[in-house]
C-alpha positions, 0 to 999 in steps of 0.5 A: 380230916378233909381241908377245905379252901376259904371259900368253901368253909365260908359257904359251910359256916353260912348253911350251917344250922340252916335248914327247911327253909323257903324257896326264896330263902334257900335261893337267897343264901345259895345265891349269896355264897356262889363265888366260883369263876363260872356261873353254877348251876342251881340244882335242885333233889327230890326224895320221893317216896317210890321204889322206881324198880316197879313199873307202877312207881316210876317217875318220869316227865318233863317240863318247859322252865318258864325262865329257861335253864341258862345252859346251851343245849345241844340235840340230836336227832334220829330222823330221815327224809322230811322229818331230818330237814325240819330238825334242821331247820329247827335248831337241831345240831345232829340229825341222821340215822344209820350214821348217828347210831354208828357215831354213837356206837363208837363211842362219840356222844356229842350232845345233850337230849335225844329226839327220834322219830317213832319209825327210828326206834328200831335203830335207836333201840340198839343203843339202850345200853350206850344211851340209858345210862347217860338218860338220853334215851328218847321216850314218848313219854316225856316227848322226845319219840315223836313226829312234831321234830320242829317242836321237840327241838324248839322245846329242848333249845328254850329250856326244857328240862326232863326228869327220871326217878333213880334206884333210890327214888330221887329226882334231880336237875338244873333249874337254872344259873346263879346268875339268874334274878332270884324271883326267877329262880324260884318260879323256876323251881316252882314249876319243876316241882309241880311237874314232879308232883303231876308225874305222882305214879298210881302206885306211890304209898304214903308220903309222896314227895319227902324231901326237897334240897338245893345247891349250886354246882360247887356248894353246900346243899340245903333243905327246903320246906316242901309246902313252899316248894309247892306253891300252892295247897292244891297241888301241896297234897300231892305230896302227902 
């Protein structure tokens, strides 16, 4: 039987038998229980009910946290001439082109979202193996293949977040730090799961959004009820 510290039996014995509950309740006890020397991440998973593997069911977007992720984000971009000086100038922390994609190739991945310019694509395509593992790979679809170079960086630097359904129809991310104030975090959170139910693919069947659950970095997750989780009735029958 695994032995756990006293910090992570306290934070068990108070989730325990705690679940469905609303956003701010969930934010509330996570909140309550982070006691770790660095500030945690808030994570949030979603089980959707898609089979990404068909193109039809695919999940994928992004959406601009109105209270920011709390985390410093490093970008890259693939650009040449004009477009190369206007990531520069907008904040970006690596710009190039041939050069990146030999940096990149060779093993040296030094940032945290990737941005090209639609005539990169050539060149940055070569590193789909290296680069959609680690989902950096850039897509206009959620805005990171594009010319706007200054804007994609400004929103990458002021906490957008982007989102990709996995094999088993799960979506997950940051939505901010322990630290945040509460009502932050679950406007926030809110505004993530919006985004998500927006992104519902044509060929999602039955009940779209399934399950909702969140946890800091270090701590026990919890289920939240997901008509709290969306806010609103509108937007909430998206979900079915």
């Amino acid at each position: 039987m695994a032995k756990f510290g006293k910090r992570t039996r306290a934070a068990r014995e108070a989730f325990a038998g705690k679940s469905n509950l609303t956003i701010e309740e969930a934010v509330s006890l996570i909140k309550g229980a982070s006691a770790t020397k660095f500030d945690e991440t808030i994570e949030i998973s979603l089980n959707l009910g898609v089979d990404p593997r068909h193109a039809d069911q695919m999940v994928r977007g992004s959406v601009n946290l109105p209270n920011g992720t709390g985390k410093t984000v490093r970008v890259a971009v693939f650009a040449r001439g004009a477009k190369a000086d206007e990531a520069t100038a907008a904040g970006a922390d690596i710009v190039g082109a041939e050069d990146l994609m030999e940096t990149v190739q060779g093993g040296k991945i030094e940032f945290d979202r990737c941005i090209a310019t639609p005539d990169m694509m050539p060149i940055v395509g070569r590193l789909g193996k290296v680069l959609g593992p680690r989902n950096l790979m850039p897509n206009p679809k959620v805005g990171t293949v594009t010319m706007d170079v200054a804007e994609a960086v400004k929103a990458a630097k002021g906490g957008q977040v982007t989102f990709k359904a996995e094999k088993a129809g799960v979506v997950h991310a940051g939505v901010g730090k322990a630290s945040f104030d509460a009502a932050k975090l679950a406007e926030n959170i809110r505004a993530f799961v919006d985004a998500v139910l927006k992104a519902k693919p044509a060929g999602a069947k039955g009940t779209y959004m399934k399950k909702v659950s969140l946890s800091s970095t270090m701590g026990p997750g919890v289920t939240v009820d997901v008509m709290s989780a969306t806010g609103n009735s509108a937007t909430a029958q998206a979900a079915e």
